[in-house]
LUMDODO-170046 format. One record per residue (C-alpha): x, y, z; residue number from 1. Coordinates in pm, whole numbers, plus 50000, padded with zeros to 5 digits. Each point is the difference from the previous one (the first is absolute). Layout:
<pts>
PT      u      v      w   nr
PT      X      Y      Z  NUM
...
</pts>
This chain:
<pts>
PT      u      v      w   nr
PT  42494  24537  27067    1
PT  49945  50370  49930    2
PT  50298  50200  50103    3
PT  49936  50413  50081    4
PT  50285  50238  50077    5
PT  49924  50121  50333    6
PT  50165  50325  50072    7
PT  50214  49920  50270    8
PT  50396  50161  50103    9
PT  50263  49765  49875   10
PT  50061  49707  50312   11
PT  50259  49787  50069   12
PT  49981  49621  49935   13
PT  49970  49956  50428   14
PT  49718  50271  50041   15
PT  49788  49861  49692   16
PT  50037  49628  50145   17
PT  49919  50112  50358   18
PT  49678  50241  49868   19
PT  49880  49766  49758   20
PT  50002  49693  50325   21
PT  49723  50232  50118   22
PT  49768  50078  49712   23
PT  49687  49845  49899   24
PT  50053  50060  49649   25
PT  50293  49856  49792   26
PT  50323  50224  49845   27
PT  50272  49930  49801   28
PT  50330  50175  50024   29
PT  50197  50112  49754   30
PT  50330  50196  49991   31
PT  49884  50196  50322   32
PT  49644  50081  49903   33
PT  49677  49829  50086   34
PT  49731  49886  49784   35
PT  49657  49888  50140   36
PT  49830  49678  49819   37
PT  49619  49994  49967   38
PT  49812  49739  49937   39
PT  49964  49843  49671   40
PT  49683  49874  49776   41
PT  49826  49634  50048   42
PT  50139  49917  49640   43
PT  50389  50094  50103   44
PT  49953  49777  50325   45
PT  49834  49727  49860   46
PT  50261  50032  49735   47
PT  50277  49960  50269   48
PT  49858  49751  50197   49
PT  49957  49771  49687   50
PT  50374  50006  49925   51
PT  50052  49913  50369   52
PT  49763  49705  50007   53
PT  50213  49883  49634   54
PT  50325  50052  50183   55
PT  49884  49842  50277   56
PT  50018  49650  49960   57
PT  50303  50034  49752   58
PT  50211  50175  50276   59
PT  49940  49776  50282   60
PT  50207  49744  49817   61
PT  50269  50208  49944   62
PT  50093  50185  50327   63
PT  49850  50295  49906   64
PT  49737  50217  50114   65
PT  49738  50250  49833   66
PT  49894  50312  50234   67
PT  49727  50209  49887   68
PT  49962  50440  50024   69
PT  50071  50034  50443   70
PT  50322  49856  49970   71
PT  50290  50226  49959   72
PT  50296  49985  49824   73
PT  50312  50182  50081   74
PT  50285  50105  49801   75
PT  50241  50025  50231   76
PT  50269  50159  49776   77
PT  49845  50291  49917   78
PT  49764  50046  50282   79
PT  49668  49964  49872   80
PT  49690  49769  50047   81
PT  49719  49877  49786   82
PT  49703  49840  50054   83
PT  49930  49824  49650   84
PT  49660  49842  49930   85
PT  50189  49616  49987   86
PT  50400  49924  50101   87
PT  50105  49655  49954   88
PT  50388  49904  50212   89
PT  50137  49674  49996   90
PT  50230  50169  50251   91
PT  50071  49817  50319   92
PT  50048  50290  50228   93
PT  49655  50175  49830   94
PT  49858  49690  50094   95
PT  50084  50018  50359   96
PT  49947  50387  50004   97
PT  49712  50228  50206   98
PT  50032  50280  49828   99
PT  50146  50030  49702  100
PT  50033  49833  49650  101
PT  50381  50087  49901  102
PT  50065  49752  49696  103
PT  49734  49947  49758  104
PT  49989  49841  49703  105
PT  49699  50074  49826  106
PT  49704  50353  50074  107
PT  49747  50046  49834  108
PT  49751  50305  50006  109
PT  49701  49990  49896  110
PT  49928  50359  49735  111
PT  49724  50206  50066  112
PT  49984  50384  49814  113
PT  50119  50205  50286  114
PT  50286  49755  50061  115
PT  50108  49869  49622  116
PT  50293  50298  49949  117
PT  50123  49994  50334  118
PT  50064  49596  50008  119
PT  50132  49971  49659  120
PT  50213  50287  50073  121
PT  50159  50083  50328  122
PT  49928  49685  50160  123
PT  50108  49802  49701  124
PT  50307  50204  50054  125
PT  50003  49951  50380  126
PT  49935  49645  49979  127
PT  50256  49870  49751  128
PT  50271  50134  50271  129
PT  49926  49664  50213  130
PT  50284  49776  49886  131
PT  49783  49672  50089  132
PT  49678  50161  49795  133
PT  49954  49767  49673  134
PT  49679  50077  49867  135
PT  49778  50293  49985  136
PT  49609  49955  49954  137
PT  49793  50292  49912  138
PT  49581  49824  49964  139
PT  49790  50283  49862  140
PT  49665  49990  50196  141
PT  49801  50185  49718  142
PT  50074  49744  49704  143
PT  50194  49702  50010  144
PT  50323  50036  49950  145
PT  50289  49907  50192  146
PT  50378  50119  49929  147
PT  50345  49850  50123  148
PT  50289  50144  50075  149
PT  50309  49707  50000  150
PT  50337  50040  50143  151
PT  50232  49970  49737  152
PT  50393  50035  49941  153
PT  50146  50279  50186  154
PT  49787  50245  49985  155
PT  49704  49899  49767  156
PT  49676  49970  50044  157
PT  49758  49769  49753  158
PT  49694  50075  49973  159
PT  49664  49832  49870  160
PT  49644  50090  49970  161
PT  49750  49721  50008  162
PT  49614  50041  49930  163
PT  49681  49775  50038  164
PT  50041  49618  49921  165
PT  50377  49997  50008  166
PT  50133  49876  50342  167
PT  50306  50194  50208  168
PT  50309  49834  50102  169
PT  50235  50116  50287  170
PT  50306  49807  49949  171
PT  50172  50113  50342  172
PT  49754  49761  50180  173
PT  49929  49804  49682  174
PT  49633  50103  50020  175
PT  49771  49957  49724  176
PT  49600  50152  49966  177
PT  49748  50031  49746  178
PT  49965  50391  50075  179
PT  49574  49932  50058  180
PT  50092  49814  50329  181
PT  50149  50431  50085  182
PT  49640  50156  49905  183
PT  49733  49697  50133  184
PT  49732  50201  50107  185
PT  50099  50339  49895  186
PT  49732  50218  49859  187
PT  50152  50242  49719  188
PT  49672  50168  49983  189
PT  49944  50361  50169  190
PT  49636  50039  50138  191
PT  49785  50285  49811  192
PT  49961  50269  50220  193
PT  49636  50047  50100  194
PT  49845  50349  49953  195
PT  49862  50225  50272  196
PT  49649  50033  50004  197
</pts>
């Protein structure tokens, strides 16, 4: 999804949660400011939803669940909470939570231009502070192309690109995809505008 600074004061963790219970819009929360999410293209969630329906059946096997862009995720450490496009947990509190998604193990965000910086930026940075994260998934909704960020030693991150006809693996959940399953029904192409008579 499309995340906007909103111009609010800076809030505590307890006033965001309790405001946020009441809005009809989503907002994530980071380090005491709020930022509103929009909605997102038909290509970035039929992007999303085709990496659920892949993880789907592969997950169910293993304990784990997929949870697609209205569930939130909660860093608990350092007070902030996310709302990423797909979290996968093979936690077994997060899988008896109601609210909140404290352990994953693999996000992924779908890229879109007003988003690209900020998610392989700051939230790259805000999201490799989970200790369970593993895995990283940026899908670009304008091309396909799909990057990975892997858990490493310490503190290292690996990272791999992958384009059309190669597949993606996620080795945390020991998934494997031929990346065209990501972008089934996508369409790349932008519609000419029509002139004003």
């Amino acid at each position: 999804m499309i995340a906007q600074p909103q111009d609010y004061h800076k809030i505590s963790a307890e006033e965001y949660l309790e405001w946020e219970a009441k809005q009809e819009f989503r907002h994530e929360y980071v380090d005491g400011e709020v930022l509103a999410m929009t909605g997102g293209t038909i290509p970035h969630t039929k992007i999303y939803l085709n990496f659920y329906r892949a993880l789907y059946p592969h997950l169910s096997k293993r304990g784990c669940e997929a949870y697609v862009s209205d569930v939130k995720v909660q860093d608990s450490k350092n007070n902030r909470y996310f709302y990423p496009d797909l979290v996968v947990t093979c936690n077994a509190e997060d899988l008896k939570s109601r609210d909140f998604i404290k352990h994953p193990k693999v996000i992924v965000e779908v890229l879109s231009p007003s988003t690209g910086k900020y998610d392989r930026g700051d939230k790259l940075k805000y999201y490799h502070q989970f200790p369970s994260l593993q895995e990283y998934v940026l899908v670009d909704s304008e091309s396909i192309y799909v990057e990975i960020y892997q858990r490493g030693e310490g503190k290292i991150w690996n990272y791999c690109g992958y384009t059309e006809g190669e597949s993606i693996t996620l080795e945390s959940i020991e998934f494997t995809s031929a990346i065209e399953v990501l972008y089934e029904g996508v369409n790349f192409e932008v519609p000419e505008k029509r002139e004003q008579v």
